[in-house]
C-alpha positions in Angstrom: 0.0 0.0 0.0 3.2 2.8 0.5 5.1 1.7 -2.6 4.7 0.9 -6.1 6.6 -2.6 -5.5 7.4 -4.7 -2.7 10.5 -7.2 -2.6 10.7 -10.1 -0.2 14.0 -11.7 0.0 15.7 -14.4 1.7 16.6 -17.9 1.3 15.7 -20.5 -0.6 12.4 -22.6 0.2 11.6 -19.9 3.4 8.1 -19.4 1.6 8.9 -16.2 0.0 6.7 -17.6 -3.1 4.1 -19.0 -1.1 3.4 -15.8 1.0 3.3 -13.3 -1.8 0.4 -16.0 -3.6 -1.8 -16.4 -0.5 -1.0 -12.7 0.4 -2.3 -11.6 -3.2 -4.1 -14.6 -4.7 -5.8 -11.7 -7.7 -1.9 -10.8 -8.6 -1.2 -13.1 -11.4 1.9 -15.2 -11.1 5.3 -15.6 -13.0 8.0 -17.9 -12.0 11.0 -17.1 -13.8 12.3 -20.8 -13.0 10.3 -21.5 -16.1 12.5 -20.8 -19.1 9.9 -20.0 -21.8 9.2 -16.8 -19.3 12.8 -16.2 -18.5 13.7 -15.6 -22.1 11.3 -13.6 -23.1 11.9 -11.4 -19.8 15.8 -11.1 -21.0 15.3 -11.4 -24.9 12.1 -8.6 -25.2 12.0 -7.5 -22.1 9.4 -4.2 -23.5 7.3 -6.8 -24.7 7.3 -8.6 -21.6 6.6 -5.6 -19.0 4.1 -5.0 -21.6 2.2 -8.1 -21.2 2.8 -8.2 -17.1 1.9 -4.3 -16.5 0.0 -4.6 -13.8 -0.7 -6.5 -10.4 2.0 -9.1 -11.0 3.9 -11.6 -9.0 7.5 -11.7 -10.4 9.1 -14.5 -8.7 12.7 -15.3 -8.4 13.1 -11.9 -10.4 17.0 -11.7 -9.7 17.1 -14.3 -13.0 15.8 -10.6 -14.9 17.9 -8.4 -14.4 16.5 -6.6 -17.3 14.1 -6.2 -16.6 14.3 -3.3 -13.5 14.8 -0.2 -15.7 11.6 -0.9 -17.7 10.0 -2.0 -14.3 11.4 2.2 -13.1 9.8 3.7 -16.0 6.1 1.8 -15.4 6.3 2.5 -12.5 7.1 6.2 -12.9 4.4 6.3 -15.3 1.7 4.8 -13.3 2.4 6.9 -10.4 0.2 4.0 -8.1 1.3 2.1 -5.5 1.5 -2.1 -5.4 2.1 -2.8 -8.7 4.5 -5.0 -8.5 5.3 -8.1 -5.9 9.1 -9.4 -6.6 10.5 -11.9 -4.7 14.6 -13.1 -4.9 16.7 -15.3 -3.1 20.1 -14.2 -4.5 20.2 -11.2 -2.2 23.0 -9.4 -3.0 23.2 -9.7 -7.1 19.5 -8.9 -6.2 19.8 -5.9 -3.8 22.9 -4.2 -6.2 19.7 -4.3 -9.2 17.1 -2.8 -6.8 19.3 -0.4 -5.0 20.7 1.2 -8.1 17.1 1.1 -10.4 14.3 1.3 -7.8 15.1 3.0 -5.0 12.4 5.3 -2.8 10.0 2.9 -5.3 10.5 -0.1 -3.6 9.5 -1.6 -0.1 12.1 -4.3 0.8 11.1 -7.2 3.5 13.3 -9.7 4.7 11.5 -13.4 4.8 13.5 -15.7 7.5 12.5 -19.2 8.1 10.1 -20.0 10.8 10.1 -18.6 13.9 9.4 -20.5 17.0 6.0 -19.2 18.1 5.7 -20.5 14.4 6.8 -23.8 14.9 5.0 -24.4 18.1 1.6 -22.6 16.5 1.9 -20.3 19.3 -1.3 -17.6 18.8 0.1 -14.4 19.9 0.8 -12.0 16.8 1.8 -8.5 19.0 4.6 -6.8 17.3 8.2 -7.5 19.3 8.3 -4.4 21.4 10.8 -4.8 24.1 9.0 -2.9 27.3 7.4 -5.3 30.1 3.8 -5.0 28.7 4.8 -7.0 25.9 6.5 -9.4 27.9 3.6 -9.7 30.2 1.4 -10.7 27.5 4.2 -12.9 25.6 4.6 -14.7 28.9 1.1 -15.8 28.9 1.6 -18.0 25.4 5.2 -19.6 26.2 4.9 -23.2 26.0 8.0 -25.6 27.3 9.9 -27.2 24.7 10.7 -31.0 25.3 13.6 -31.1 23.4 15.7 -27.6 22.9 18.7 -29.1 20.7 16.3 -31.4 18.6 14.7 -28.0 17.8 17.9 -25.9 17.4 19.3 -28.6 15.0 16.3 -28.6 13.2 16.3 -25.4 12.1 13.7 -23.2 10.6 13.2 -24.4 7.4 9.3 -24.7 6.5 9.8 -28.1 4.8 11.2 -30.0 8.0 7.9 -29.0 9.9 4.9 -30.0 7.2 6.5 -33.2 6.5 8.6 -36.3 8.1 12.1 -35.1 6.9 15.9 -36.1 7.9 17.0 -32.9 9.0 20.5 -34.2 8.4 20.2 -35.1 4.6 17.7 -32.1 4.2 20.9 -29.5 5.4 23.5 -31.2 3.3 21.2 -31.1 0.0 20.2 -28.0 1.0 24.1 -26.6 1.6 25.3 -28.8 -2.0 22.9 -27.3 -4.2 23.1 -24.0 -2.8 27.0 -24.0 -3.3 26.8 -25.6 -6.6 24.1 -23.3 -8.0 26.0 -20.1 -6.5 
């Protein structure tokens, strides 16, 4: 609502994707992990913001780089806020392209993994403000944890909570491909 586009960022398979679609299921949605939409984006990128000019998902956008300048001048033109909903893992390839195209145009949020009033389903949303009324009210939603280190080396990461994974082989994969697609 304050900015023509908003960027979530963060790592890979955090839910950046998955937030922005329930967030603004009547935004329509491009991916560009699929190649048809990735080459138009970098071949005709004109004809591309043409065809996506309004109330669009771009997801994993740092693949585009392109595609920011023409993204400036809409922008510019429309003079209207939420436009455009980017999200990008690669963050700083990604924040050198937004800093130097779309700054004061662009709201950027930082999406970490889950949180552990997350991963217990704790139901108290107050915003962390660090006076005793808020730790009052926190206090009254704290659950024991069984195991603390089964939790710490867990991690975070969405995937290891909605389904039976190996945390172990989930890291390593995670760490390879990360490493090897960097």
């Amino acid at each position: 609502e304050q900015f023509p586009a908003l960027l979530v960022t963060g790592p890979r398979q955090v839910g950046k994707s998955t937030l922005l679609q329930h967030s603004a299921p009547e935004y329509d949605y491009v991916s560009f992990d699929d190649p048809l939409l990735l080459t138009q984006a970098k071949e005709e990128p004109n004809l591309f913001v043409l065809n996506h000019i309004e109330r669009v998902i771009l997801d994993e956008v740092q693949y585009a780089p392109e595609l920011f300048s023409l993204l400036k001048l809409h922008i510019d033109k429309q003079k209207r806020n939420g436009i455009y909903l980017l999200s990008g893992s690669q963050a700083f390839e990604l924040m050198q392209n937004v800093s130097e195209t779309l700054a004061g145009r662009i709201a950027i949020l930082k999406l970490s993994g889950l949180s552990l009033r997350e991963i217990q389903s704790i139901p108290f949303y107050d915003a962390f403000i660090p006076n005793q009324q808020y730790l009052v009210q926190r206090e009254k939603h704290l659950q024991s944890i069984d195991n603390i280190w089964q939790t710490i080396h867990q991690g975070y990461m969405p995937r290891l909570y909605e389904q039976k994974v190996n945390w172990d082989v989930y890291y390593a994969s995670y760490v390879s491909t990360y490493i090897e697609r960097d």
